[in-house]
C-alpha positions as CSV (number, residue, x, y, z in Angstrom):
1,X,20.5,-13.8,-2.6
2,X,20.0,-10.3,-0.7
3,X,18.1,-11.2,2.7
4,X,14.8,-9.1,2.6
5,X,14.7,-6.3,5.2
6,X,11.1,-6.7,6.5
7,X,11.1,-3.9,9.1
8,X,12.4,-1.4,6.7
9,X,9.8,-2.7,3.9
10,X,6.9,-2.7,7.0
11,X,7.6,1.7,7.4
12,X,7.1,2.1,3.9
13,X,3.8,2.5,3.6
14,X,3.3,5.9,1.5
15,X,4.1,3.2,-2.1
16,X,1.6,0.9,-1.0
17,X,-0.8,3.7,-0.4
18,X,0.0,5.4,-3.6
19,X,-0.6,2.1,-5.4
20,X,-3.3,1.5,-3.5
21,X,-5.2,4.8,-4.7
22,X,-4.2,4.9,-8.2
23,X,-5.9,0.7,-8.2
24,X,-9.0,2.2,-6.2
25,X,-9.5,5.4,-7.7
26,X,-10.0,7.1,-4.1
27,X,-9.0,10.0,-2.9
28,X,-7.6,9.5,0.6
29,X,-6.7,6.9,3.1
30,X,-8.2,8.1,6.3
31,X,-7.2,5.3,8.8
32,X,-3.7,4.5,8.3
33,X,-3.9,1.4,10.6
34,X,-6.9,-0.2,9.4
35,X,-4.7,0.1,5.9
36,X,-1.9,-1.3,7.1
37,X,-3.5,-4.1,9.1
38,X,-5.9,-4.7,5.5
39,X,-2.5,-4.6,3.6
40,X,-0.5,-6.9,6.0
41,X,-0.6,-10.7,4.7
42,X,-0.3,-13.9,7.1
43,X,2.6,-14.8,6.5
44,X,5.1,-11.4,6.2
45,X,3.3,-10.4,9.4
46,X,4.3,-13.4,11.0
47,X,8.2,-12.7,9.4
48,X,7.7,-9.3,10.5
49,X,7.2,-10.3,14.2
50,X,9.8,-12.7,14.9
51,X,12.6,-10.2,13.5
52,X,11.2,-7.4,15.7
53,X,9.1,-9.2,18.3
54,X,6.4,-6.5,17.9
55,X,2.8,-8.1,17.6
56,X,1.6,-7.1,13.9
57,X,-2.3,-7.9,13.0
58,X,-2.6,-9.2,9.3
59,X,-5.3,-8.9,6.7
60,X,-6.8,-12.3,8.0
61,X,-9.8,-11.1,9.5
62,X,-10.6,-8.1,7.9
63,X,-10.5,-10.3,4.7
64,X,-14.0,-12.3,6.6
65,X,-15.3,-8.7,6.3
66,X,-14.4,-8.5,2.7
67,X,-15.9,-11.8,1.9
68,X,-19.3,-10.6,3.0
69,X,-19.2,-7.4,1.6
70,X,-18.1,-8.8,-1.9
71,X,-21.2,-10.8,-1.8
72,X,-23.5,-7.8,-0.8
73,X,-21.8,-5.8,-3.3
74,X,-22.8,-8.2,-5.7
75,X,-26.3,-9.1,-4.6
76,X,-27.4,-4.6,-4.8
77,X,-25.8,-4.2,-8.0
78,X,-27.9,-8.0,-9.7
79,X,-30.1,-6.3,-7.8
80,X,-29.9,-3.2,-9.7
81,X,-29.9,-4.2,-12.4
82,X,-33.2,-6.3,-12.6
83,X,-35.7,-5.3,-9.5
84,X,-37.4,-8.4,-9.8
85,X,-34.1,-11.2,-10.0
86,X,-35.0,-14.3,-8.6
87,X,-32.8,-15.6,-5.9
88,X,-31.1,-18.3,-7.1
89,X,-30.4,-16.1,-10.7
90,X,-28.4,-14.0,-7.6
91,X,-27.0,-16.9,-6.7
92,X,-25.5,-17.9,-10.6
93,X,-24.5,-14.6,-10.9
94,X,-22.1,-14.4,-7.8
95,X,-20.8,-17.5,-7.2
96,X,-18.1,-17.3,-9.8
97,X,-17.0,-13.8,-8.5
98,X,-16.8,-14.6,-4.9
99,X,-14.4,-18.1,-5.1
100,X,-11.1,-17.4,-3.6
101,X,-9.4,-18.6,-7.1
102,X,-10.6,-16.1,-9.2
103,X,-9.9,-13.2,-6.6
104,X,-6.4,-14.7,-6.3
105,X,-6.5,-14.9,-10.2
106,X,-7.1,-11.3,-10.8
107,X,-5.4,-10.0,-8.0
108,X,-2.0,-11.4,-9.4
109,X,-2.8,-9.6,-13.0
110,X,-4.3,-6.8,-11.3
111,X,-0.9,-6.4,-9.5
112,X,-2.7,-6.2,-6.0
113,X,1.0,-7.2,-4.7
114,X,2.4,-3.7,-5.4
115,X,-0.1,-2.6,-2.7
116,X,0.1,-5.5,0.2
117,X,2.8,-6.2,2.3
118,X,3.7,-9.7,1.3
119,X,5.9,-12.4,1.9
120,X,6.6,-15.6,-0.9
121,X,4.5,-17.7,1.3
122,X,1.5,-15.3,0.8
123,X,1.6,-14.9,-3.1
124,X,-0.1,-18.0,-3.7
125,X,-3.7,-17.6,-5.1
126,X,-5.0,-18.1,-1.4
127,X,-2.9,-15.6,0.6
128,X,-3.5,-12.7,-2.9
129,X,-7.5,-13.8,-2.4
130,X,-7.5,-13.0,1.0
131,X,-5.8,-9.8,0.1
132,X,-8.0,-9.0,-2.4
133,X,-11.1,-9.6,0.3
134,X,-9.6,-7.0,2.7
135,X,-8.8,-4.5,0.3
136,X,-12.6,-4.8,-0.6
137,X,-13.2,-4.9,3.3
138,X,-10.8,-1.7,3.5
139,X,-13.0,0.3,0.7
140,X,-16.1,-0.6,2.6
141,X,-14.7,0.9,6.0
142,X,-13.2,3.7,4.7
143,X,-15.9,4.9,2.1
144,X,-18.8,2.0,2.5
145,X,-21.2,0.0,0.1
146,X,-21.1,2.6,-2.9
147,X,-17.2,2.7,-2.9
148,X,-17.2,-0.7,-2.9
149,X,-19.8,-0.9,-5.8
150,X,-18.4,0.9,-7.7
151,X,-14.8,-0.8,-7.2
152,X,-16.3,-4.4,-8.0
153,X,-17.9,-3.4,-11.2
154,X,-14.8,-1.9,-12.6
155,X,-12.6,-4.1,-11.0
156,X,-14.2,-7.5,-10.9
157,X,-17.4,-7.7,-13.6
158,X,-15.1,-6.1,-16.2
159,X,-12.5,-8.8,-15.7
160,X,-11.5,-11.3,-18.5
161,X,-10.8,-14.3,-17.0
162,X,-15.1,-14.6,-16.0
163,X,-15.8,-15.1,-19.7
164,X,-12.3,-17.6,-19.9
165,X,-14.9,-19.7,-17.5
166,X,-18.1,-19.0,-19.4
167,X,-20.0,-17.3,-16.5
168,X,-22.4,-14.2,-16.9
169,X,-20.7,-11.0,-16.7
170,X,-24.2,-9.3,-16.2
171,X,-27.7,-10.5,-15.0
């Protein structure tokens, strides 16, 4: 077996950006190092660091970032959608969403690994949940709360796997 070439993989960016965009639907990256830092798992970072002995910062805590915004996210559009939902009907509504196994769920069918940089270690359902937390963190920074909105209704609501656990799609 070939021995991956993690520097080389690291300073091509431009596939994981293109990937990135046609997943989102936006436009532009503006910050190529938030991108890259969003895009960087744990565990390749950590690879990536003792092969060139340059300090690279991972998705780790951009991903906290993503966390509370996915729950924001979720709260203005229940929110949205009925102007007088009761708090814990908020609460029904987006716990399901926000649990680290059914981010890393969908992010392996979504393919979310064409767009991170990645090592085995990180594609457990874990390391592709935090993943999928910064890339929501990354929308947010980059284009804010709307952006973000918009990518967990067509990205997250309209996913499958909530009805495989009988939970509301909708308020």
């Amino acid at each position: 077996m070939a021995k991956r070439d993690y520097q080389n993989e690291f300073l091509s960016i431009e596939l994981k950006e293109k990937a990135f965009l046609d997943f989102t639907g936006l436009s532009v990256i503006k910050n190529r190092e938030l991108f890259k830092q969003a895009m960087t798992c744990v565990d390749f970072a950590q690879k990536y660091e003792d092969i060139t002995k340059k300090i690279v910062l991972n998705n780790k805590s951009i991903a906290i970032i993503g966390d509370a915004v996915l729950t924001l996210a979720l709260t203005l559009i229940a929110f949205e959608n009925d102007k007088a939902i009761k708090p814990e009907k908020v609460a029904i509504f987006n716990q399901p969403k926000e649990k680290n196994e059914y981010l890393g769920i969908i992010g392996k069918e979504q393919n979310i690994i064409n767009m991170i940089f990645a090592s085995n270690e990180d594609y457990v359902v874990g390391g592709i949940a935090t993943a999928y937390e910064a890339i929501i963190a990354f929308v947010f920074m980059e284009y804010g709360i709307k952006a973000v909105q918009k990518f967990v209704e067509k990205n997250i609501l309209n996913y499958e796997y909530l009805t495989e656990i009988n939970e509301p799609i909708r308020c």
